[in-house]
C-alpha positions, 0 to 999 in steps of 0.5 A: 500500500502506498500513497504520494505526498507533496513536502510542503514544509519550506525547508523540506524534509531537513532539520526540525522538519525532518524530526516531526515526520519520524516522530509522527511516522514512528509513533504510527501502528505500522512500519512505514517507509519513504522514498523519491518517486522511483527510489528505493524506500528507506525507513520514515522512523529513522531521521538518518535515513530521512535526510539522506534522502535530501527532499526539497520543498515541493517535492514528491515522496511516496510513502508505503507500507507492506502491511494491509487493512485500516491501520495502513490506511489511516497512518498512511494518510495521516503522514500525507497529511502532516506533510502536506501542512507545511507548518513547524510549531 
């Protein structure tokens, strides 16, 4: 299962960014994983493998999962959302 999501955060996924997203990606049910658009996914949990993968603002990222069912979808479409805000507090 996988969905794609547009970084809205003005520094893009670096920094505090980046450490709110494996925050909120670790906290999720399931184990996720983020890659650019054709790359391989490396663990959204992990703020190592986070930044290595130097996402810009306005970039896509796809998101997935291996596992199925209600918990996948929500924590799925939860991260897509958190990314699509934009906005550090």
């Amino acid at each position: 299962m996988e969905r794609t999501a547009v970084v809205a955060f003005a520094e893009g996924l670096h920094a505090r960014p980046a450490a709110l997203f494996v925050k909120e990606a670790a906290a999720r049910p399931v184990t996720v994983g983020i890659a650019r658009p054709g790359g391989e996914p490396v663990a959204a949990a992990s703020i190592l493998a986070v930044l290595t993968l130097g996402v810009g603002p306005g970039e896509e990222v796809v998101l997935s999962t291996a596992e199925d069912g209600a918990d996948a979808a929500a924590s799925l479409d939860a991260l897509v959302s958190f990314l699509g805000q934009g906005a550090v507090a």
